[in-house]
N, C-alpha and C positions, 0 to 999 in steps of 0.2 A: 504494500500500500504506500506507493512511493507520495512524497510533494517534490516540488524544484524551488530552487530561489530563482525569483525574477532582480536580476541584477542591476537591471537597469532603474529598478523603481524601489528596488532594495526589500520587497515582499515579496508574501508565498504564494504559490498555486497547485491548484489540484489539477492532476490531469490522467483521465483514466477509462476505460473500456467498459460498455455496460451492455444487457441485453433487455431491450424494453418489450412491451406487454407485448406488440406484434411477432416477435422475434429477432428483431432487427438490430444487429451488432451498430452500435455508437460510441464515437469519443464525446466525451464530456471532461470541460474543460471549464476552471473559476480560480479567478485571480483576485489580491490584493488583500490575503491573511496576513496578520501582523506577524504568527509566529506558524511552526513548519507541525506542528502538532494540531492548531486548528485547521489546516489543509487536511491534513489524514483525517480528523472528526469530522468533516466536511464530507470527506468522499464514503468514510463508512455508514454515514444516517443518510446518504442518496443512494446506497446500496439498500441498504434496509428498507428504505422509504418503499424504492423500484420491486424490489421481492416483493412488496408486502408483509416486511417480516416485525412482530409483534412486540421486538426489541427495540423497534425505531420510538425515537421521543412522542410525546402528546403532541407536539408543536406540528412533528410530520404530520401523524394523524388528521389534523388540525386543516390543515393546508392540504391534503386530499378529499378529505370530508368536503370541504367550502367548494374546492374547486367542479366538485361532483355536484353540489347543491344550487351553484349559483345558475347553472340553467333548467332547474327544474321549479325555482323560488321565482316569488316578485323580486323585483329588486328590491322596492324596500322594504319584503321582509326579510330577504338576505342582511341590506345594512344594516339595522336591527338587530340581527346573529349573530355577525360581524363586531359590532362595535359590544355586546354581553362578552362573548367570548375573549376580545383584546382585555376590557376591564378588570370581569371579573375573574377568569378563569387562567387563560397562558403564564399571569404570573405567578400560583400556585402550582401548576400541571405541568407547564410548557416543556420543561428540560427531563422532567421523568420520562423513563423508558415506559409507554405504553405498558406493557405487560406486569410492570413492577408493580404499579397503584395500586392499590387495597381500600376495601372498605373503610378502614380505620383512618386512613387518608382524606377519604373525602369526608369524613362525619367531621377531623379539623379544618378542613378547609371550608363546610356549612359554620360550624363556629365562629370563622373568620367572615365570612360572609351576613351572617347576623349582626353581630356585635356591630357591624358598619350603619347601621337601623333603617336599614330597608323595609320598604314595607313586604307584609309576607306575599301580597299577590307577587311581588315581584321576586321575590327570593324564590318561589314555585316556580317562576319564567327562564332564571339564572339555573334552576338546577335542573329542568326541564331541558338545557339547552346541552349540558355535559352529559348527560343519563345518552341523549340523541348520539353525541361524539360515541359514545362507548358501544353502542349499540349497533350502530353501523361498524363499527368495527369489530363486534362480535359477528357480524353476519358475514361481513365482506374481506375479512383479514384475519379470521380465525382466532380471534381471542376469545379464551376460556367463558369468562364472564363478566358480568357488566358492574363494575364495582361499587358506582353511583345508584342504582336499584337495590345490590344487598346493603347498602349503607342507609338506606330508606330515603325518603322523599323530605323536601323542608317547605316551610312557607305552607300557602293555602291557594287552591284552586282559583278563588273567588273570593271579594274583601265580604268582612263580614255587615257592614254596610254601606249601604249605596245613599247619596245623596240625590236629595230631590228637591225641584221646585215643583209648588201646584201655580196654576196657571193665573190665581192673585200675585203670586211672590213672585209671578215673571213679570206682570203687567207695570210692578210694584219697581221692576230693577231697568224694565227696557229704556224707559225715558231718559236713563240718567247716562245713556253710552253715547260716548263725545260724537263719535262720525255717523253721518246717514247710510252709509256702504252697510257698517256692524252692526246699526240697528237692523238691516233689513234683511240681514244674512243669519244673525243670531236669532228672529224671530224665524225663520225659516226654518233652524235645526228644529226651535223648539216644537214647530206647529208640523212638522214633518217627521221627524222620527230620522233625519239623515246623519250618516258619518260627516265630518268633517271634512273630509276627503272626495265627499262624493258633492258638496257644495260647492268645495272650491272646483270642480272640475265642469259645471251647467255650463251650459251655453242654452242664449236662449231658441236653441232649437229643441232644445230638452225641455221648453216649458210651453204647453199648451193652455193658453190664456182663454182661449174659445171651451175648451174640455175641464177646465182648472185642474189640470194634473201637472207632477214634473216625471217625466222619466229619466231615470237612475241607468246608465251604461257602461260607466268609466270613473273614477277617483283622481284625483292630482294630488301629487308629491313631493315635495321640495329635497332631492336630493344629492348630496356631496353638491350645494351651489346650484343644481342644474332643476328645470321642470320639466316634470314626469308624469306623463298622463296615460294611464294603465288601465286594465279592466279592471270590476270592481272586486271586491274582496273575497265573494264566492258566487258559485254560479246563481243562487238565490237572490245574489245582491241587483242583478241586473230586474227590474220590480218597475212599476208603475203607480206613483201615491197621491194619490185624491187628495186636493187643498181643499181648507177651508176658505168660502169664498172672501172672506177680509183678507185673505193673504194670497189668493189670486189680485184683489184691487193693489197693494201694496207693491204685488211685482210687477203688475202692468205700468204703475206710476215710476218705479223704478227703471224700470227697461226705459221711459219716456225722458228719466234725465239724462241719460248717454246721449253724447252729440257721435253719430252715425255708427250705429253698433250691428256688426255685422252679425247673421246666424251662429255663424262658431265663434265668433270671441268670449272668452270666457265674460262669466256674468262677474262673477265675484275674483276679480285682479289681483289678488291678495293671495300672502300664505296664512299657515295654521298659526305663526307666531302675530300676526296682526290681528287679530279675531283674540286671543290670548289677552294680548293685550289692553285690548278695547272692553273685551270682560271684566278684567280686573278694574278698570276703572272706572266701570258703572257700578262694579261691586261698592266699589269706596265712595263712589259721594253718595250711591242710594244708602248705604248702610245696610246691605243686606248681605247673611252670610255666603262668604264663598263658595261658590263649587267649581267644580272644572266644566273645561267644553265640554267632556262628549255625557257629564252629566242631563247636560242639556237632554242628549237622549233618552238616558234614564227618565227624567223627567217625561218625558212623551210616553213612554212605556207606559211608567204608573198611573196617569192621567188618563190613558185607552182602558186599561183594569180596571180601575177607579169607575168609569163611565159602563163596565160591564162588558166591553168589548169580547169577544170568544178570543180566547190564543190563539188561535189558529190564524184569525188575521189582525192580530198583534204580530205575529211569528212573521206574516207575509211584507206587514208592514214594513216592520226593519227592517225583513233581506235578511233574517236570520238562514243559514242551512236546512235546519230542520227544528219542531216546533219542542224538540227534549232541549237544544239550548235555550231558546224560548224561555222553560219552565226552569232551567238550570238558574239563569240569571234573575229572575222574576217571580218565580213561583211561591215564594213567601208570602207575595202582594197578596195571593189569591184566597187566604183562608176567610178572609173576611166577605169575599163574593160566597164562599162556599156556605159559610151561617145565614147568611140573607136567604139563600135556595133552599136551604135547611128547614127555616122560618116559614118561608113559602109552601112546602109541603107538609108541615103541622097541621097549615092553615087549611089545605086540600083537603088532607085525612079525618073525616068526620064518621065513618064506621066503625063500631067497636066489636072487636074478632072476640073478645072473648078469652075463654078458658076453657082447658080440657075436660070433662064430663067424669064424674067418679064413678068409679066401676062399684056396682053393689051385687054382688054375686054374678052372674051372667048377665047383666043387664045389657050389654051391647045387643046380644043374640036373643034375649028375651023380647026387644025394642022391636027387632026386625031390621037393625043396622049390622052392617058388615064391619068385623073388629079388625083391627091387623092382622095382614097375613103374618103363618108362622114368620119365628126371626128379626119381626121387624117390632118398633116401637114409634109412639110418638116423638117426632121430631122437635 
């Protein structure tokens, strides 16, 4: 496992013979080690990397995994992946030999990851994301086991509560947001049930002023600098959602202060951080308690519940997948619909069934009633 000095430049370089996944003999060749040792560690973790073999670092792992995933991912749920993994993860993991880590491992490195006070959805997201690293390489590289599953899980699926506005506390907060853009954007999520994502991305060819619907096809994304306008988040997302008519008049008026706006130009010009921000400062002069954007959603959720709405098209509304995440995230709202229906059929049930008849010697058979057959009894 030779290196050479490059004399000219006064560093090392690796230079070395390998045989890649097709078969195919190649030199591979990397320059500009400080010292002749990290040249040879260089060519022996590209060896390992190339086999596949379970000895190569997390970091290889890491950088095959991503390279695999980034054409199968959004992009920005890859950057998302990306930037969990750089934070939290590589600088606990990175330089371990794959195959070495152990359960005991990752339970201090959940330790190290708490103590930072994250909240637990997200600490579930963070370990959700190494469990993913190991498991693929359980499948695909022949590692034993997945040492992030026996070490158990941390965090929580879902926070354990959700904030909400009802639709006083919004009327209460709207007036107080500095620009006309976020007033008419924020009453949009609220009165629609949309992502964030799928606002910023309308044009108003997605909004039928004549039908008072918007249709939902695509999301915008503000990513590494650049905008990024993608299908929407699942195939459910791409949906159809009936306005209410104040918030068709509002977007007609809206469309009319653009001086010459074409069918595709986006409606709402803006990113997720200008919406953010324009929140927060209706939050502060209305005096009304914070929540986040996509509470905003929430909000519309509970307010559909609230009103009795069936899940099912709650579930449609959103662009949820299917109507168990629905119930996953919401279904607590519902016990209170369920006593109401409850209530309701007290109030139906006006016959009284009664009680089972005592048996006074044969009396079933003496009556001319048929008793239970052998074996069996009253229910």
């Amino acid at each position: 496992m030779p290196a050479y000095k490059d004399q000219q430049r006064g560093t090392w370089y690796a230079s070395f013979y390998y045989t890649d996944w097709q078969g195919a003999r190649k030199l591979k060749k990397k320059r500009g080690f400080a010292r002749k040792k990290d040249a040879e560690q260089y060519e022996r973790e590209f060896l390992h990397k190339e086999a596949g073999n379970c000895d190569m670092t997390f970091a290889s792992m890491v950088d095959i995994y991503t390279d695999d995933m980034r054409g199968r991912l959004r992009e920005s749920t890859m950057e998302t992946k990306e930037n969990i993994i750089e934070k939290w993860v590589l600088p606990f993991f990175g330089s371990r030999k794959l195959a070495e880590i152990t359960p005991s491992m990752v339970r201090r490195w959940q330790s190290e990851v708490l103590a930072s006070d994250i909240s637990p959805t997200y600490a579930k997201t963070i370990h959700n994301q190494v469990s993913a690293i190991f498991n693929y390489a359980c499948r695909y590289y022949g590692l034993k086991d997945n040492p992030a599953r026996q070490a158990g899980s941390m965090g929580e699926k879902r926070a354990n509560t959700k904030h909400f506005w009802t639709p006083e506390n919004f009327e209460m907060f709207i007036g107080f947001v500095p620009q006309y853009p976020a007033r008419v954007g924020l009453a949009t999520l609220f009165w629609t049930g949309l992502r964030i994502g799928e606002l910023l991305a309308l044009t108003p060819d997605d909004v039928d002023l004549q039908a008072g619907t918007i249709s939902v096809s695509k999301s915008f994304q503000l990513i590494k600098g650049r905008e990024v306008v993608t299908a929407p988040k699942t195939k459910k997302s791409r949906r159809v959602v009936p306005l209410p008519s104040r918030m068709v008049e509002a977007l007609k008026t809206y469309e009319q202060s653009f001086y010459d706006l074409q069918p595709t130009d986006r409606l709402f010009p803006f990113t997720k951080s200008y919406f953010h921000k324009q929140m927060d400062a209706g939050c502060q002069a209305s005096k009304m308690e914070k929540i986040r954007l996509h509470d905003l959603r929430h909000s519309h959720a509970s307010m559909l519940i609230h009103m009795g709405v069936p899940i099912l098209l709650v579930s449609e509304r959103l662009g949820h997948e299917n109507v168990e995440t629905t119930l996953q995230t919401y279904g607590h709202l519902y016990p209170a619909q369920t006593t109401a229906a409850l209530e309701k059929m007290d109030q139906m049930m006006t016959g009284d069934l009664g009680g089972p008849k005592k048996a006074q010697g044969n009396s079933a058979a003496q009556e001319g009633e048929e008793g239970p057959e052998e074996g069996q009894g009253l229910q």
